[in-house]
C-alpha positions as CSV (number, residue, x, y, z in Angstrom):
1,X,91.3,182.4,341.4
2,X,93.5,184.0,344.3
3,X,95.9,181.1,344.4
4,X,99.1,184.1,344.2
5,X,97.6,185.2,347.7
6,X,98.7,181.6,349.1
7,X,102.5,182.5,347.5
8,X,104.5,184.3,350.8
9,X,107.5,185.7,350.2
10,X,110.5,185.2,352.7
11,X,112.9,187.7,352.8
12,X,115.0,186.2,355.1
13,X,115.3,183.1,352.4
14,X,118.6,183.2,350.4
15,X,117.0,181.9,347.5
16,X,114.9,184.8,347.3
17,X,117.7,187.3,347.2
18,X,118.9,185.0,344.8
19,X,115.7,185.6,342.6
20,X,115.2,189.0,343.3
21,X,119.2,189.9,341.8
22,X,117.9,187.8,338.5
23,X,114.7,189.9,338.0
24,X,116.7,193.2,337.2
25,X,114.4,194.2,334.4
26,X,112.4,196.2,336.5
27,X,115.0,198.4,337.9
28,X,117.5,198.2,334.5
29,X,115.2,200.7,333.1
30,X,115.8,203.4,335.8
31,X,119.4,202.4,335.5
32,X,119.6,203.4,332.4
33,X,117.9,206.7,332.9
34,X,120.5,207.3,335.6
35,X,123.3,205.8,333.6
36,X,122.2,208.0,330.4
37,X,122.0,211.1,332.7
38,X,124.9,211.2,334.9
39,X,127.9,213.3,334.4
40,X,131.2,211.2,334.9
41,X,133.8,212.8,336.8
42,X,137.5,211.5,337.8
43,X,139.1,211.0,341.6
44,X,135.5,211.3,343.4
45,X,134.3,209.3,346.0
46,X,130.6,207.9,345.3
47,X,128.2,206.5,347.8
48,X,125.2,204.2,346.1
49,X,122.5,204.5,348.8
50,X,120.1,201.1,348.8
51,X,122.8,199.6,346.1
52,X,120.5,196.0,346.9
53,X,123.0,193.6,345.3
54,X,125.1,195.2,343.6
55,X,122.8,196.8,340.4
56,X,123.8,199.3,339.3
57,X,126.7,199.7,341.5
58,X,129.4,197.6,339.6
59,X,128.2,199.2,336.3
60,X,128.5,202.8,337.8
61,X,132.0,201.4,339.6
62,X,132.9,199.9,335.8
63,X,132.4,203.0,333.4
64,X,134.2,205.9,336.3
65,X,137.1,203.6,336.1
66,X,139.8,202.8,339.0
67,X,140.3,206.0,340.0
68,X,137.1,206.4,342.0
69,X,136.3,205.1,345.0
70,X,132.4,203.6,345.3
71,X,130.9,202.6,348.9
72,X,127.5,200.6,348.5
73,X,125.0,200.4,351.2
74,X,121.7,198.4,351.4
75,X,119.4,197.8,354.7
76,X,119.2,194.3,353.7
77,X,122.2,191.5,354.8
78,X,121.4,189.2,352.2
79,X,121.4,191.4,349.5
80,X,124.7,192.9,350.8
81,X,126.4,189.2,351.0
82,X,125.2,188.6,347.6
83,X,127.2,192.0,346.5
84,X,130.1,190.6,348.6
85,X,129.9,187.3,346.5
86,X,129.4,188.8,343.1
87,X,132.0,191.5,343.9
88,X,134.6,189.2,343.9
89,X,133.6,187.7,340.4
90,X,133.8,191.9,339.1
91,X,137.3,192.0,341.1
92,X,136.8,195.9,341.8
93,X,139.1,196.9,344.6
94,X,137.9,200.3,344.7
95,X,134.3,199.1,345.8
96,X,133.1,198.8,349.2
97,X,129.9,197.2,350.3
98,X,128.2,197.7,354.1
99,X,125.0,196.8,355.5
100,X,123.6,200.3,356.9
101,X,120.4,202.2,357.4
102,X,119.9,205.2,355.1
103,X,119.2,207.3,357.7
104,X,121.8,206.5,359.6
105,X,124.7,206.7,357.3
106,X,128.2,204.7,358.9
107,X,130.2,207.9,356.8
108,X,132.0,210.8,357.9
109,X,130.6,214.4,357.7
110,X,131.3,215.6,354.4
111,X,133.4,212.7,352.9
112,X,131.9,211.8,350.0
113,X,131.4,213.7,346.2
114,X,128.5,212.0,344.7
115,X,125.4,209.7,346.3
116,X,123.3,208.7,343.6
117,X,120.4,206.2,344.7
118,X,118.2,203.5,341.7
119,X,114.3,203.4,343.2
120,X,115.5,203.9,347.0
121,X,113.3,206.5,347.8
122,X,110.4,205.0,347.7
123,X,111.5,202.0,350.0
124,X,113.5,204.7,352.6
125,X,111.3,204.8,355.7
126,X,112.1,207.9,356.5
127,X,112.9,210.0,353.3
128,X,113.7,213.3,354.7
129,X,115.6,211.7,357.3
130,X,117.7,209.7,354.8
131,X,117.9,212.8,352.6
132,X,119.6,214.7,355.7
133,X,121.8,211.9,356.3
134,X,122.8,212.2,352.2
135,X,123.7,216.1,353.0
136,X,125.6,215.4,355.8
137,X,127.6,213.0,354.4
138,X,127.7,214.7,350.8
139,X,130.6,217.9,350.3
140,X,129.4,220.9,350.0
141,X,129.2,221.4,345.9
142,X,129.0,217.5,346.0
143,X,126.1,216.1,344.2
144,X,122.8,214.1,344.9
145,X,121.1,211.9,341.7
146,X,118.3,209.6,341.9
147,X,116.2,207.8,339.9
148,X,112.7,207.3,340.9
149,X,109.0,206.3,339.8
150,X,106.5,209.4,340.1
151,X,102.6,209.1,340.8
152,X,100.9,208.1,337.9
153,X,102.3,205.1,338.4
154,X,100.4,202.3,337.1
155,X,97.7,204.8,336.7
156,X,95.3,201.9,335.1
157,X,95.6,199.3,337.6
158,X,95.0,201.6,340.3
159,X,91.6,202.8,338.6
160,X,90.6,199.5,338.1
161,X,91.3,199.2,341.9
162,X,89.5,201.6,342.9
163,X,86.4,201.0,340.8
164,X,86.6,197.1,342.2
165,X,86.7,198.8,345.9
166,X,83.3,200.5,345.4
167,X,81.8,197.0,343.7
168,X,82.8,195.0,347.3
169,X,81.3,198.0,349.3
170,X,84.7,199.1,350.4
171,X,84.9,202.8,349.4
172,X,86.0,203.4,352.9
173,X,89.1,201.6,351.7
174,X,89.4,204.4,348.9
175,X,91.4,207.2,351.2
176,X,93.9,204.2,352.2
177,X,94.3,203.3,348.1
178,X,94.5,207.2,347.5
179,X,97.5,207.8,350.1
180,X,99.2,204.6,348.9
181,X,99.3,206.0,345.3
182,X,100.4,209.5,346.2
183,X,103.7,208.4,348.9
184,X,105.2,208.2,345.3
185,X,105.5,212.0,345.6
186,X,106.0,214.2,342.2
187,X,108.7,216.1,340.7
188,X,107.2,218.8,342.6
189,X,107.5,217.6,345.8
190,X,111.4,215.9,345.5
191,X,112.8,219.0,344.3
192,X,111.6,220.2,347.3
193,X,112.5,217.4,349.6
194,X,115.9,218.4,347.6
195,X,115.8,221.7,348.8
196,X,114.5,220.9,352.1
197,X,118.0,219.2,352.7
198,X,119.7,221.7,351.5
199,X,120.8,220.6,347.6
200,X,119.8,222.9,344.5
201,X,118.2,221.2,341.7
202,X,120.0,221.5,338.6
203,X,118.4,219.0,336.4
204,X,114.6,217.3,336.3
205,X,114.7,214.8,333.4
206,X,110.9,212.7,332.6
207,X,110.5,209.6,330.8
208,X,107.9,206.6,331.0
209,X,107.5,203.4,329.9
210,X,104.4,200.7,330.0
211,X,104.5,197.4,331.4
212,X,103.2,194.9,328.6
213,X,100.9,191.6,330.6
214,X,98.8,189.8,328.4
215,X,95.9,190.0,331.2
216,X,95.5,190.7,335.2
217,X,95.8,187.2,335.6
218,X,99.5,186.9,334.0
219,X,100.4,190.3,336.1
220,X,98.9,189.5,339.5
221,X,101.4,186.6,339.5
222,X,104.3,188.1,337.9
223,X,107.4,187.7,340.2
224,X,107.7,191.4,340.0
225,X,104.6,192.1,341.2
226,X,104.7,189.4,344.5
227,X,108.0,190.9,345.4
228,X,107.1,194.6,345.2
229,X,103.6,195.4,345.3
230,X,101.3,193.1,346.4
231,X,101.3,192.5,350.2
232,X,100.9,196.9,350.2
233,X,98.0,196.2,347.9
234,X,96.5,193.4,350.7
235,X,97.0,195.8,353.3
236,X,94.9,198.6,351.7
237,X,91.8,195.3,351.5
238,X,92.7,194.0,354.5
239,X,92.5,190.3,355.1
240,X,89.0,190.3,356.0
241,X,88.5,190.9,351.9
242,X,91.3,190.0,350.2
243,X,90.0,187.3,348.6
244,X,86.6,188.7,347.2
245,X,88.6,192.3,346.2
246,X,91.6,190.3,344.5
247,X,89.0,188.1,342.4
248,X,87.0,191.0,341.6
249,X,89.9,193.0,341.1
250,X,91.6,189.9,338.4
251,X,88.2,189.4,336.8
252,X,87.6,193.3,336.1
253,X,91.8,193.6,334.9
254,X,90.8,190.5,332.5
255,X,87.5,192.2,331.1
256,X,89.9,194.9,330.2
257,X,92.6,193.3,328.4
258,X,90.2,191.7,326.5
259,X,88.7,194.9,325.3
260,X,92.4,196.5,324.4
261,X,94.2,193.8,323.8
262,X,96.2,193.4,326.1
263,X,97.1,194.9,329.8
264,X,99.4,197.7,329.4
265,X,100.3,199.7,332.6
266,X,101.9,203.3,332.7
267,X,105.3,203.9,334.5
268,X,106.2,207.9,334.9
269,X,110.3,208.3,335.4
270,X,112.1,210.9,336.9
271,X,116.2,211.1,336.9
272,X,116.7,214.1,339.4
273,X,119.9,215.5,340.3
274,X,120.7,218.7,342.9
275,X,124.5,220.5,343.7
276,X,124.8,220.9,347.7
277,X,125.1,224.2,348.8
């Protein structure tokens, strides 16, 4: 069955901003890389760049303490008023929230000590844009930290895709899947997107984690997987398809939990952090 296909997801619907802030499992995990990582420093000014609704901003705003000053922004109004809302429940004056475009920062040049950024750069659409913005704004010896997932990502679904594209006679669809997986971009290639805007890497850390489903079935309709990866998965089939591919695609996932007991799916994590020079 295809019956999550018939699920649409409004983003313009409070409620889903509202559901969105109460799945935070996903993105907890890269928190806590950053979080773990991060150097904490006194009397600096730090700017969390696609901060969403407020995770991990009032954490990071928590732990430095009242003597920094934090400014949050996020391309999306909703998840900016929900910030607002919950911001007043955290009662941290030294917290400012502003809806804003990454690559077109509302800061001054040079005003700010620290940007540090939880799974933006996948969703920035235009990264080295929004990485010139962050050196612009960013003092020189300031400091960029992110926290991102690396390709690899999901490596098993994404075979299992690909195999079910050749069964529907789409392999012309296989270039398409093959450019979706590799926009995650390596360790490789953000140092040098780093670089390329003009901060030194000083620290790479890896990690990983799997994603535990008890079949396809149970992960094709997973909350997380309707809000952040399916309709870029139906535009790889295109609607012509979608419904043969996603049935193959569950019934082939299914076969495979079966034989290992389970559907576990591989997430590579990178904390990066650079000085600007």
């Amino acid at each position: 069955m295809t019956d999550y296909l018939d699920v649409k997801t409004d983003f313009a619907d409070t409620s889903v901003v509202s559901a969105i802030d109460e799945s935070s499992l996903w993105s907890a995990r890269f928190a806590r890389l950053l979080l773990d990582e991060l150097e904490l420093q006194r009397d600096i000014r730090i700017l969390d760049l696609g901060c969403g609704a407020g995770f991990p901003l009032f954490e990071l705003a928590h732990v430095h303490g009242p003597n920094c000053t934090f400014v949050g922004i996020d391309i999306w109004p909703l998840a900016i008023a929900r910030a607002a809302m919950k911001l007043r429940v955290h009662a941290l004056s030294n917290v400012h929230l502003a809806v804003a475009d990454a690559a077109h920062l509302p800061l001054r040049t040079a005003s700010i000590d620290l940007v540090v950024s939880n799974l933006g750069v996948n969703n920035f659409a235009d990264p080295p844009l929004a990485f010139a913005e962050c050196a612009r704004v960013t003092k020189p010896g300031g400091r960029l930290a992110l926290t991102t997932n690396l390709t690899g990502h999901f490596a098993e679904f994404y075979d299992v895709f690909c195999a079910t594209l050749l069964a529907t006679n789409l392999a012309d669809r296989i270039s398409t899947l093959d450019a979706h997986i590799a926009h995650r971009g390596s360790v490789e290639s953000l140092a040098k997107a780093f670089e390329h805007a003009r901060f030194e890497v000083e620290r790479a850390v890896e990690d990983r984690f799997e994603m535990r489903y008890l079949d396809g079935s149970a992960m094709l309709r997973h909350q997380l997987t309707r809000f952040g990866f399916i309709d870029s998965w139906r535009k790889i089939v295109g609607p012509d398809h979608e419904r043969i591919v996603f049935a193959e695609l569950e019934r082939r996932l299914n076969e495979r939990a079966r034989r290992e007991n389970g559907l576990r799916l591989t997430v590579p994590m990178l904390y990066l952090e650079g000085r600007r020079v």
